[in-house]
C-alpha positions as CSV (number, residue, x, y, z in Angstrom):
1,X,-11.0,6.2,11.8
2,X,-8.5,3.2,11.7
3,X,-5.5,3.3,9.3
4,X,-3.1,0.7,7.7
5,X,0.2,1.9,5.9
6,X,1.4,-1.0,3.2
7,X,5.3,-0.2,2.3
8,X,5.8,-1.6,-1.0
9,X,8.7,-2.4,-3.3
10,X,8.5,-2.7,-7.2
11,X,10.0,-5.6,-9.3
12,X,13.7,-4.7,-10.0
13,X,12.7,-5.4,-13.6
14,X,10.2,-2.4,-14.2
15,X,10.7,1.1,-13.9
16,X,9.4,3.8,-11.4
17,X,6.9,5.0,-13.9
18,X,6.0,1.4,-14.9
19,X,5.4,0.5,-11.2
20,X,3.0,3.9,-10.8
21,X,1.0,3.2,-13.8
22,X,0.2,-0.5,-12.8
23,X,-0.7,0.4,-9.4
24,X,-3.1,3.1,-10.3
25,X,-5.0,1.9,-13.5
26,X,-4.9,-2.0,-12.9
27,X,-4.1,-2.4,-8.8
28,X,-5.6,-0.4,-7.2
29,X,-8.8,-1.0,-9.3
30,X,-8.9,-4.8,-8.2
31,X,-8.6,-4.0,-4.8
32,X,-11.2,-1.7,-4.5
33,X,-13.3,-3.9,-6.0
34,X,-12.2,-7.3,-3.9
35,X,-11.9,-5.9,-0.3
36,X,-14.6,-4.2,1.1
37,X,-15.2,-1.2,3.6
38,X,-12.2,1.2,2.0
39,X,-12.9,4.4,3.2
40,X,-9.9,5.8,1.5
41,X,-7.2,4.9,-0.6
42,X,-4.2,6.8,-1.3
43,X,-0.9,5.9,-3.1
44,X,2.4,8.0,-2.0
45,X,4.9,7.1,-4.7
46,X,8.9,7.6,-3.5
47,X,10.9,10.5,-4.8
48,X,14.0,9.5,-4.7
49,X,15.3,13.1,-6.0
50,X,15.9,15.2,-2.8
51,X,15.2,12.6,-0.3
52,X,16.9,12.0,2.8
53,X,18.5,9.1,2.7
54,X,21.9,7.5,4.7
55,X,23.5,3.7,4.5
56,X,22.5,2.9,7.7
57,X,18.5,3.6,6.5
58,X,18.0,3.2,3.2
59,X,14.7,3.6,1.8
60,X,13.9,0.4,0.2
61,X,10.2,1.3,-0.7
62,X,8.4,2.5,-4.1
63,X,5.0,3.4,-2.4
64,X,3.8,4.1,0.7
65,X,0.2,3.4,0.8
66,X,-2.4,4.2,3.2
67,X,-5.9,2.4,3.8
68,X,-8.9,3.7,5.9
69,X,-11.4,2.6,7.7
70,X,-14.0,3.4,9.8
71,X,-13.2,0.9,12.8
72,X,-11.1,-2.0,13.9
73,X,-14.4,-4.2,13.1
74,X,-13.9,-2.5,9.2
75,X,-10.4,-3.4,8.7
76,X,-11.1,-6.9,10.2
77,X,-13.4,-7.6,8.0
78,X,-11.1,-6.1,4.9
79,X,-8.6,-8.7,6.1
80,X,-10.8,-11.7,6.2
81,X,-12.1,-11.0,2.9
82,X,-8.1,-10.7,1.6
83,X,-7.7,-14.3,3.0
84,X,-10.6,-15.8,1.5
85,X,-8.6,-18.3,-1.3
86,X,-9.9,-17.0,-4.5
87,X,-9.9,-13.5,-3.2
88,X,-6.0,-14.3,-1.9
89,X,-5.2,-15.8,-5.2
90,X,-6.5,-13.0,-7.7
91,X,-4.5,-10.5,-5.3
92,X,-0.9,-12.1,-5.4
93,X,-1.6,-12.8,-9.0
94,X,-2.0,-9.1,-9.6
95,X,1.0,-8.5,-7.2
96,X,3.4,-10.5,-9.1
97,X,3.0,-8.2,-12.1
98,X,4.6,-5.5,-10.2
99,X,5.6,-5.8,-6.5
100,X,8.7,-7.4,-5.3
101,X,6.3,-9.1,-2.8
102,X,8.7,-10.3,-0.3
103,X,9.8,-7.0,0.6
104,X,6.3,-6.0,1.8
105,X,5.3,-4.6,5.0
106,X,2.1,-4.0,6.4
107,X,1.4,-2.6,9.6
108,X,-1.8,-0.9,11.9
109,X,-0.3,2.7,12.8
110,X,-2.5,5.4,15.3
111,X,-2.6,8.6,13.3
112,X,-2.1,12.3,15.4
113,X,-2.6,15.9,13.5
114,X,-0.8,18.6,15.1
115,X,-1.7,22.0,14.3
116,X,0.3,24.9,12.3
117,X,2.3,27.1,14.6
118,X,0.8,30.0,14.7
């Protein structure tokens, strides 16, 4: 498995709720349909009730989301397809309904499970 994590702020204009239904019923569709080899999909929306949270480390994300695929050669090809112009266009189209997209970050992170204590 390979794994991307996307942190991703909403417009300061639309609320938490506005944000979360966007992403899930008109997003997160289009992606899914654009970019190809998605072996899973998942959306963590932000609680800001009973998070951690300290001045020096704010959290300045609505979503953390999580991409995966089954290889490097998967994810290339997923990144490729995002470049290609019309493909590129429809996304940050979409985007600007939502995201504050110069506040995201996309990164390439190597995932480890540890076990329960026992």
């Amino acid at each position: 498995m390979f794994k991307c994590i996307a942190l991703l702020r909403r417009r300061p204009d639309i609320s938490h709720e506005a944000f979360v239904d966007y992403y899930e019923t008109q997003h997160a569709r289009l992606i899914l349909r654009l970019l190809p080899g998605i072996l899973d999909y998942r959306r963590n929306y932000v609680e800001r009730e009973g998070a951690f949270t300290s001045p020096q480390a704010p959290i300045d994300f609505d979503s953390v989301t999580e991409i995966r695929f089954a290889d490097r050669a998967a994810y290339d090809l997923f990144l490729s397809k995002a470049a290609e112009p019309d493909i590129a266009r429809q996304i940050a189209e979409d985007e600007a309904n939502f995201l504050d997209r110069a506040a995201t970050r996309m990164f390439v992170v190597e995932e480890r499970a540890s076990a329960p204590a026992a």
